[in-house]
N, C-alpha and C positions, 0 to 999 in steps of 0.2 A: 504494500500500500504506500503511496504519497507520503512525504516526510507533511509533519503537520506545521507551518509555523506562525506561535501566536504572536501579534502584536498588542503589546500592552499600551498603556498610557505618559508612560514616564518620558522625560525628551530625551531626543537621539541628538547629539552636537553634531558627528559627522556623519553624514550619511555615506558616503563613498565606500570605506572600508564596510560598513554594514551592507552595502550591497551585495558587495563581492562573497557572502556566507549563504546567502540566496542560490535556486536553482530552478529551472524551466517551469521543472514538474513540481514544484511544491504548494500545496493545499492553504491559502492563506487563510488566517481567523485571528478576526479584527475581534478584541477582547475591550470592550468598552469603548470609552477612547483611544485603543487604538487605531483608529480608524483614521486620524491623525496623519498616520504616517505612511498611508498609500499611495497621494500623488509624490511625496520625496522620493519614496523609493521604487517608483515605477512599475507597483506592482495590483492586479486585481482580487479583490475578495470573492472566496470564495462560500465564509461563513461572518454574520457578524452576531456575535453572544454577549451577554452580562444584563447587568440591572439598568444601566444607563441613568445612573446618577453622576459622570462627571462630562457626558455626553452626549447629543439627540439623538433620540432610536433613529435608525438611514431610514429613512423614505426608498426604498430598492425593492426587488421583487427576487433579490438574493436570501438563501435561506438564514433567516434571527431568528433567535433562538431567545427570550426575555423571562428575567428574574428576579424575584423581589429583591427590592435593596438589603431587606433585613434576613443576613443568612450567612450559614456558616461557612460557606466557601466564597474563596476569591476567585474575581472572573478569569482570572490565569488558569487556577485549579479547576475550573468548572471546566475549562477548554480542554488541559488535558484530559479529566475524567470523560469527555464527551469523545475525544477522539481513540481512547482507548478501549470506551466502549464501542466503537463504529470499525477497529480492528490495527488504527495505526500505534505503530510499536517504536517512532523516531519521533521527539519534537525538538523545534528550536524556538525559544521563546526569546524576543526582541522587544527593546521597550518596556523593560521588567527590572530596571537597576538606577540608580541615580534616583532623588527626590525623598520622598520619605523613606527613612533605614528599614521601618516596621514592612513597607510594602517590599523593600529589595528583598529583606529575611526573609517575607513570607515567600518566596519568587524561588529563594534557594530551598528554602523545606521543598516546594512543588519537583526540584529535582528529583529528591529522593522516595517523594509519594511515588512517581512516573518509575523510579528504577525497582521499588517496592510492588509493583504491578507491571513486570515483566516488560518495561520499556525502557528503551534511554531519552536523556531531555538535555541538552544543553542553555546557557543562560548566555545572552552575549552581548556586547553594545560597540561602538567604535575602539576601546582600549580593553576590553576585556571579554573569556571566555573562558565558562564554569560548567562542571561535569564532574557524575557522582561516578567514583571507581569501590563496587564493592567487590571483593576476594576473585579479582580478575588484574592483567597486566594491560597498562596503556601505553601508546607510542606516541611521543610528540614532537614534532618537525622542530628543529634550531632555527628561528627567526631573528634578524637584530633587533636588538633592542627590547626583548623581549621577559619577562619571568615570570618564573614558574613555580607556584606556593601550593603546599598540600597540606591539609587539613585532618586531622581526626575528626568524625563527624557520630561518631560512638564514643563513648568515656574515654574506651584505649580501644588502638587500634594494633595490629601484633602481625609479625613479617613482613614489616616493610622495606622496600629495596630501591633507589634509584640509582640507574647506572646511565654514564654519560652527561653526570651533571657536575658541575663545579665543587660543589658540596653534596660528598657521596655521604651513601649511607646504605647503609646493607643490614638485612634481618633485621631490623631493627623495633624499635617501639614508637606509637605517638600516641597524645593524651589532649583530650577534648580542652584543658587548661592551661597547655601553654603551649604556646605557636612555635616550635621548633621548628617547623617545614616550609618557613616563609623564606620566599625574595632571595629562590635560588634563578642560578642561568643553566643554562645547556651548552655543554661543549662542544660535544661529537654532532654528526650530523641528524642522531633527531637522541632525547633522552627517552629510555624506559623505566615507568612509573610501576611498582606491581605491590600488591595489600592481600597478603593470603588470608589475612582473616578479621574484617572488619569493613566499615567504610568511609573512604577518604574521600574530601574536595576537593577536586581540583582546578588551580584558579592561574589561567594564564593571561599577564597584564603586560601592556606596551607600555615603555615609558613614556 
């Protein structure tokens, strides 16, 4: 199935670099006000969902999808919950970071609800891009300018390895309380990330 990706409300500064994460085939869902952010990025809706308290329900004969204001999930999580129940198992959620902290965090739990119900999600904006790694190994390209912070995302996290990065660390341990795994770089031509038993965050930011 189509990667799903949602646009949130939050602003995007450059849009350029966020185009480039885009693809032909990708399912947009405009998640409130995101909708926002379809003529910057030159792209057409293909759903538009949420309560529409920070923006007018579209006038379009595209399928909306509308929810009370007062409720327990955020229009981000209601997107993914919608698209995982319709079979897609990839999101990229855009427009989900910068502006209030409470909406960024809530944007990063949706990662781990989507990897906790057999999908992946990434988070991403102009300088950054977030992805949940549990008890699996990841591969990340050497970019300039780039770092690369990993996160305990469970109390502890237990076999953790990175190879190819400036600051190795091998089998090691990490702890939901203090950020050892911050504002490393990558050496070799791409670093491997791997977490035998737990789950990390992993957060790659342009200077």
């Amino acid at each position: 199935m189509k990667r799903w990706v949602i646009l949130g409300a939050a602003d995007i500064e450059n849009y350029a670099p966020v185009k480039k994460k885009l693809q032909s085939d990708d399912f947009i869902v405009c998640a409130d006000g995101g909708q926002k952010h379809l003529t910057p990025l030159g792209v057409k809706p293909s759903l538009f969902l949420g309560d529409f308290d920070s923006s007018e329900k579209p006038q379009t004969d595209i399928e909306t999808l509308i929810y009370p204001v007062e409720k327990d999930d955020t229009d981000t999580l209601i997107a993914v919950k919608e698209g995982i129940k319709r079979g897609c198992k990839n999101f990229l959620i855009l427009g989900g970071t910068g502006g209030r902290l409470d909406h960024t965090f809530a944007n990063i739990q949706t990662l781990l609800y989507a990897e906790k119900h057999g999908a992946s999600a990434a988070l991403a904006d102009d300088r950054n891009f977030a992805f949940i790694l549990k008890n699996d190994t990841a591969f990340v390209e050497k970019n300039e300018g780039e770092k690369v912070s990993v996160f305990a995302f469970d109390s502890a996290v237990s076999g953790v390895s990175l190879e190819g990065f400036k600051y190795k660390f091998s089998n090691g341990s990490l702890f939901s309380h203090f950020p050892l795994g911050v504002s490393n770089e990558i050496t070799a031509p791409q670093g491997k990330i791997t977490v035998k038993k737990g789950t990390l965050l992993v957060i790659i930011s342009k200077e």
